[in-house]
N, C-alpha and C positions, 0 to 999 in steps of 0.2 A: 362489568363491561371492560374498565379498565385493563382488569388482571385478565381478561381472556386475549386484549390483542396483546398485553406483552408476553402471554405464552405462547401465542402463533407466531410473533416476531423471533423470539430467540429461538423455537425450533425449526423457524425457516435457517435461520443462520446457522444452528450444527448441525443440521443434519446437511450442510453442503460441504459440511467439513469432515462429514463421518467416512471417509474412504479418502485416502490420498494414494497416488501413483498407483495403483493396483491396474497392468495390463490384462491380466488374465485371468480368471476364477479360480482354475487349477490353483496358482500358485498361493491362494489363501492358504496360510498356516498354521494361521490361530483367531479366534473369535473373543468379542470380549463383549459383557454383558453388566450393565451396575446393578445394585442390591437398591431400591428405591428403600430408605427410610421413613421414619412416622412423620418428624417434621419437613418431608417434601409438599412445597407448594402445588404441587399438580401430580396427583399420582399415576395421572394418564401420561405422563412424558417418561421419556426411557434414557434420561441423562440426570443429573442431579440439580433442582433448585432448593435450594434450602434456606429456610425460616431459622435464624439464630439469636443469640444474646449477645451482649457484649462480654468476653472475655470465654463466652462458652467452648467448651473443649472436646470434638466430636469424633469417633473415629467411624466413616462408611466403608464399604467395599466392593469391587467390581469382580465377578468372575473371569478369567480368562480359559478357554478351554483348546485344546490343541487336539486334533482328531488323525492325524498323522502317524507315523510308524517312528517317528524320529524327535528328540526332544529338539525344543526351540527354545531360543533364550531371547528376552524381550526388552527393551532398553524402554524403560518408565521417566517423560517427564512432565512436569508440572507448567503449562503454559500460561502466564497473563495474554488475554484477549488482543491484538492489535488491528490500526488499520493500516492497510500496503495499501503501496500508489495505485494501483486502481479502485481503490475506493469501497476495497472487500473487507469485513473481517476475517482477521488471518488467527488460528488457534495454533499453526506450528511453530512459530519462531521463538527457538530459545533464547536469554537473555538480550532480547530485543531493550533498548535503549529506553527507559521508564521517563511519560513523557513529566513534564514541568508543572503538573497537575493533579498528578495521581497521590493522592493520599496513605491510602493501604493496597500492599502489593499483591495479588493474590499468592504471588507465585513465595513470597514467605509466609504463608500462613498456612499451604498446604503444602504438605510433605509427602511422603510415600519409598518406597524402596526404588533403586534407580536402576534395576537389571532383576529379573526374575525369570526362573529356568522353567518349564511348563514340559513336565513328561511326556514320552507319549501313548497318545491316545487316551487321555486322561484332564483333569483340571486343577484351579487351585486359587484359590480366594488374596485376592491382594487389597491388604489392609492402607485406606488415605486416611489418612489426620490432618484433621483442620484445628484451629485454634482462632478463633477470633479477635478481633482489636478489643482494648478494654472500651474505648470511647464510642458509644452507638452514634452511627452512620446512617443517612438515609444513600435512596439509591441502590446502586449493585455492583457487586465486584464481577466480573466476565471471566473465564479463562476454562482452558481443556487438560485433561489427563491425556498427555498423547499417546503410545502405544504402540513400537516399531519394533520388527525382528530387527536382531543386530545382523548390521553387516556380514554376509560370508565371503571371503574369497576364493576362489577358484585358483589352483596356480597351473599355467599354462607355460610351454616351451619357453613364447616369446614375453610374455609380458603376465600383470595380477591383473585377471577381470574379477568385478565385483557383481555377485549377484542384484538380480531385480530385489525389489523390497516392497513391502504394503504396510500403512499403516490404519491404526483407527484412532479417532477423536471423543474420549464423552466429556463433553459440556459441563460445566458445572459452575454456578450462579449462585452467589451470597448476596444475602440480604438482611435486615434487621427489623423492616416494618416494611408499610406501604404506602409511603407519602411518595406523592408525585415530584419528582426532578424533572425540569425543562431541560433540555441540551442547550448550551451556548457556544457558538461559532467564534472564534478568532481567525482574523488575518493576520499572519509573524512575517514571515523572512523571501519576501520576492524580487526570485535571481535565474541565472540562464544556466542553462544545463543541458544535459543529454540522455534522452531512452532510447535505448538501443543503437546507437552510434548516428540518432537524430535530434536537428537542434530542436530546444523546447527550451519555454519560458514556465520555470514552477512557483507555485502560489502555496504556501503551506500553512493547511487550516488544521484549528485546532479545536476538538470538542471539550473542555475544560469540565464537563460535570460528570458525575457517575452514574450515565443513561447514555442506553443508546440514540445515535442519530440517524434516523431513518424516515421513510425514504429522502434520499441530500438528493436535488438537482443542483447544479449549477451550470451558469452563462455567464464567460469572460470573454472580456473583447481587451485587445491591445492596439495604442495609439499612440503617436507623438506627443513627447510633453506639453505642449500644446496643441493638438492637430485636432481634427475632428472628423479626419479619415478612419475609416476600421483597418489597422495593418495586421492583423492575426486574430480571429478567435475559435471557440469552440464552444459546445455545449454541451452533456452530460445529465443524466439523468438517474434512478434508483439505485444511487449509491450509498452506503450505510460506512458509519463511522462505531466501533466500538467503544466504550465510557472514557475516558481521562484519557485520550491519544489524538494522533495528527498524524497526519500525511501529506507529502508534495503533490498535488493536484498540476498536472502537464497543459499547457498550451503551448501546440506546435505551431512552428515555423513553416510546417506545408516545403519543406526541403529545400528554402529560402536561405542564403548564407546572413549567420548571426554579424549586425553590424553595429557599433558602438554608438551612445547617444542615451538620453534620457529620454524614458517614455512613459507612458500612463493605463495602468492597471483598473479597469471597469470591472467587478468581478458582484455576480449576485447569486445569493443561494437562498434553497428555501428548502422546510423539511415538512411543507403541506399545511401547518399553523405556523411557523414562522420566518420571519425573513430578514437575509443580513443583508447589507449592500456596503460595495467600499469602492472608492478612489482613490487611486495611491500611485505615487510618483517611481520608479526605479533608474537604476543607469545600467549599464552595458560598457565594461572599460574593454578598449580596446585590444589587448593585450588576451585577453578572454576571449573575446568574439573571435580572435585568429587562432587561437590554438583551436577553441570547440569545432572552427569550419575547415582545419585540419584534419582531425580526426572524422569529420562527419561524411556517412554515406549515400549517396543519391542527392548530392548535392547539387540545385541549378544554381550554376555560377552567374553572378552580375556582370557582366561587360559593359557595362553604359559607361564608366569611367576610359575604359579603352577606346570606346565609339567617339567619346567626345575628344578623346587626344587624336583617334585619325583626322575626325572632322575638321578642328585645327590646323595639321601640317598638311589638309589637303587644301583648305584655304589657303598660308604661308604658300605652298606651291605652286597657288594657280595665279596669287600675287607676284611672286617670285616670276614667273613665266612669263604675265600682263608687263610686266617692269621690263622684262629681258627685250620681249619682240616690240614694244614701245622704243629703245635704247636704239633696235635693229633698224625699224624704219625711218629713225631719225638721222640716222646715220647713211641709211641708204641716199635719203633725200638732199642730205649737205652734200653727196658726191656729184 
């Protein structure tokens, strides 16, 4: 039972990664297919999970087939697994930032050629080589063979337009046995920031083990250092984190201008069996809060600081006025 939901979970996950940017059908221009091996763990999946040793030395293969009148040339790389800030597993990002946790990289352990020309109307076997850690591991290594026509350019009168592009994803999963790994959640580095030139308080969790986490809800609320008003929160649901990584998790501002102070972090998550919870204190230097509500768009400005300085000089004035015609009729009446 075990091994059935974690092969419906990870081919929920590549198979939402198996097509990126593709506007059009037409402009498909090459297909790519893997050779499933003997030690694949499920030979009903069409990406690679593989059952290995420690130090064992494998080489599999994917076909690539180009059905076109014109040869294509494919830029081949080897992806570790990540999570991005919305709480996706991400399979394209190359040398993305290895989190503080990760033990074995996938992305040195698997190799493969980094550009291959595909004739056309024809195909061609491209050989991945894996080599495993000498020290057996439980858990799983995550990552993708990505698979992109290279760039063409176009050269026009006025300027280089660069063609559309499509790529493909296949998945592929090491392992060593089949002992159960729990995920464990960290709370690190909570600071202000900005997504998409809006203000946001980020929270940045980290899965430290080599499993995936899923389904992650989370509910954060933001407060005064000590207040027990709610000044921001949000909440979130079926987000999945990939093995040994982190991501900034966003709580917006609601287009509220960022203002300086300490304040307090309620933030709980849960992956359906278990659950973190944390309170945590941060600041907001002032210096920060003005440049980010500089740069920030759709911003509702506070005026209450303004409202209470008219208030003031409309009081001063009306004193100032009471004093003058008090002065006046005193004056009248000595004449």
């Amino acid at each position: 039972m075990k091994k059935i939901i974690r092969t419906s979970f990870i081919s929920l996950f590549l198979l939402m990664f198996l097509f990126v940017n593709i506007a059009d059908a037409s402009e498909l221009t090459f297909s790519v297919s893997a050779i499933i091996p003997e030690n694949q763990v499920d030979k009903n999946q069409t990406y690679f999970d593989l059952r290995m040793k420690p130090k064992q030395k494998q080489t599999v293969e994917v076909v690539l087939r180009n059905d076109t009148k014109k040869d294509v040339t494919i830029e081949v790389l080897i992806n570790r697994a990540v999570t991005n800030n919305n709480g996706i597993i991400d399979y394209s990002q190359k040398n993305h930032k290895a989190d503080s946790s990760l033990k074995y990289n996938i992305e040195d352990l698997v190799t493969s050629e980094k550009e291959i020309t595909i004739p056309a109307q024809s195909s061609k076997k491209l050989p991945i080589h894996i080599e495993m850690p000498n020290e057996e591991f439980n858990g799983i290594l995550l990552g993708g063979i990505h698979f992109q026509e290279k760039e063409k350019q176009k050269q026009t009168k006025k300027n280089v337009q660069i063609e559309n592009k499509f790529a493909y994803v296949v998945g592929i999963v090491l392992s060593m046995n089949d002992k159960e790994v729990k995920p464990s959640l960290q709370l690190n580095k909570i600071k202000p920031a900005q997504v998409n030139y809006r203000n946001v308080i980020t929270a940045n969790l980290q899965n430290t083990e080599p499993t995936m986490l899923k389904p992650l809800s989370i509910d954060a609320k933001i407060y005064k250092e000590n207040g027990d008003k709610v000044l921001y929160k949000t909440k979130q649901e079926n987000m999945r984190m990939s093995p040994n990584s982190n991501f900034n998790f966003a709580i917006p501002l609601n287009n509220q201008e960022m203002k300086k102070g300490t304040y307090r972090l309620e933030l709980e998550a849960t992956d359906g069996n278990q659950k973190w919870k944390w309170d945590k204190n941060f600041t907001i230097d002032g210096d920060v809060a003005k440049d980010f509500n500089k740069q920030a768009v759709g911003l509702q400005k506070d005026y209450t600081i303004w409202y209470i300085i008219g208030g003031i000089l409309l009081v001063l004035l009306l004193l100032v006025l009471v004093y003058w015609l008090g002065r006046r009729s005193k004056k009248q009446l000595s004449e």
